[in-house]
C-alpha positions as CSV (number, residue, x, y, z in Angstrom):
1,X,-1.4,9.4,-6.3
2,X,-4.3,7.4,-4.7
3,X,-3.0,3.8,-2.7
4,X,-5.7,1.8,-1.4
5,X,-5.4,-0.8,1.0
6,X,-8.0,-3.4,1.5
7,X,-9.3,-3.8,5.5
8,X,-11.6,-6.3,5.0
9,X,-11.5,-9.9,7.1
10,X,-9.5,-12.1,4.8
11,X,-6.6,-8.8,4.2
12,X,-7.2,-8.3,7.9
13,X,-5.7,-11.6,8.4
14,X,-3.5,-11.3,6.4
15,X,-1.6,-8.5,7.7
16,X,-3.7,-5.1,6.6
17,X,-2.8,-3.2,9.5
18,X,1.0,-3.5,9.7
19,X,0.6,-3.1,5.5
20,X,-1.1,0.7,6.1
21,X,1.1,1.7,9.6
22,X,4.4,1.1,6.9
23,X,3.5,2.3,4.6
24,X,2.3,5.6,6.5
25,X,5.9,5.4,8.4
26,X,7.4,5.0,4.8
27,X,5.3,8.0,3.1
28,X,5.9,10.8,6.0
29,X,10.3,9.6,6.3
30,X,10.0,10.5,2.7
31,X,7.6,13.9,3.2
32,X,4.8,12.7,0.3
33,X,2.0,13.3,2.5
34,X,1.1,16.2,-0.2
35,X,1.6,13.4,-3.1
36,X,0.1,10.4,-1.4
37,X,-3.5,10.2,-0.2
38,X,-3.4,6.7,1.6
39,X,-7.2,5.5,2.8
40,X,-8.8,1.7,3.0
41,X,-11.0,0.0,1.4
42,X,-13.4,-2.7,2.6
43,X,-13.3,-6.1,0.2
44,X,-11.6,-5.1,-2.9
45,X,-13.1,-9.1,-4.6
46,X,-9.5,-10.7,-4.5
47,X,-9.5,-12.2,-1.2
48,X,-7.1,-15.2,-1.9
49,X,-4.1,-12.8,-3.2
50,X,-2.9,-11.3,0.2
51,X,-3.4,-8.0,1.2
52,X,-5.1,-6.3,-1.5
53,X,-3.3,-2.6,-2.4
54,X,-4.1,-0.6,-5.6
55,X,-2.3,2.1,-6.8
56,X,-4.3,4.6,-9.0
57,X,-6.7,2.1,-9.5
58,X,-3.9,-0.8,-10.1
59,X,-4.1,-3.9,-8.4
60,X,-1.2,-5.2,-6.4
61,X,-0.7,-7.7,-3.6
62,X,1.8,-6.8,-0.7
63,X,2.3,-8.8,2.1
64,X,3.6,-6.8,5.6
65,X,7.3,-8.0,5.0
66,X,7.1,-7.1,1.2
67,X,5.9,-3.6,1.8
68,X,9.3,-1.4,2.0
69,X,10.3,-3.2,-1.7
70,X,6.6,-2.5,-2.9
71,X,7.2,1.1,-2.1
72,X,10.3,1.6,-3.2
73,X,9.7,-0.7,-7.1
74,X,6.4,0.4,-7.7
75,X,4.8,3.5,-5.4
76,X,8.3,6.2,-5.4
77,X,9.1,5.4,-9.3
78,X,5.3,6.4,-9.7
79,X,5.9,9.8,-8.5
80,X,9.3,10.5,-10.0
81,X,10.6,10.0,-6.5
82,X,13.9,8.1,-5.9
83,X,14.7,5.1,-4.4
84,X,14.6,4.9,-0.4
């Protein structure tokens, strides 16, 4: 599985950074690293919904205190994983 999280300026302000340092935290507590290939992407064109995420290509918008309920409803039931 492929997540993407936007680093542009608007998701910069936003809260990019705390988004991708949980969701890292989140991914190695729960051992996916071998699942999971997390990377950034610069301006993702939907600057006005939050932090821009997409998962295999889907769009979603996270915010950093909606980021341990985005993994746990949409990234672990993608990979046949349990709940946290």
């Amino acid at each position: 599985m492929k997540v993407t999280v936007c680093i542009g300026s608007s998701c910069h302000i936003k809260g990019s950074r705390p988004v991708v340092e949980q969701l890292q935290e989140l991914i190695a507590k729960e051992e996916l690293q071998d699942k999971i290939e997390l990377s950034g992407s610069f301006c993702m064109g939907k600057c006005r919904q939050g932090v821009c995420v997409t998962v295999d290509g889907e769009f979603y918008s996270v915010s950093p205190e909606s980021v341990p309920s985005f993994f746990e409803k949409t990234i672990l039931p993608k990979i046949g994983c349990r709940s946290v």
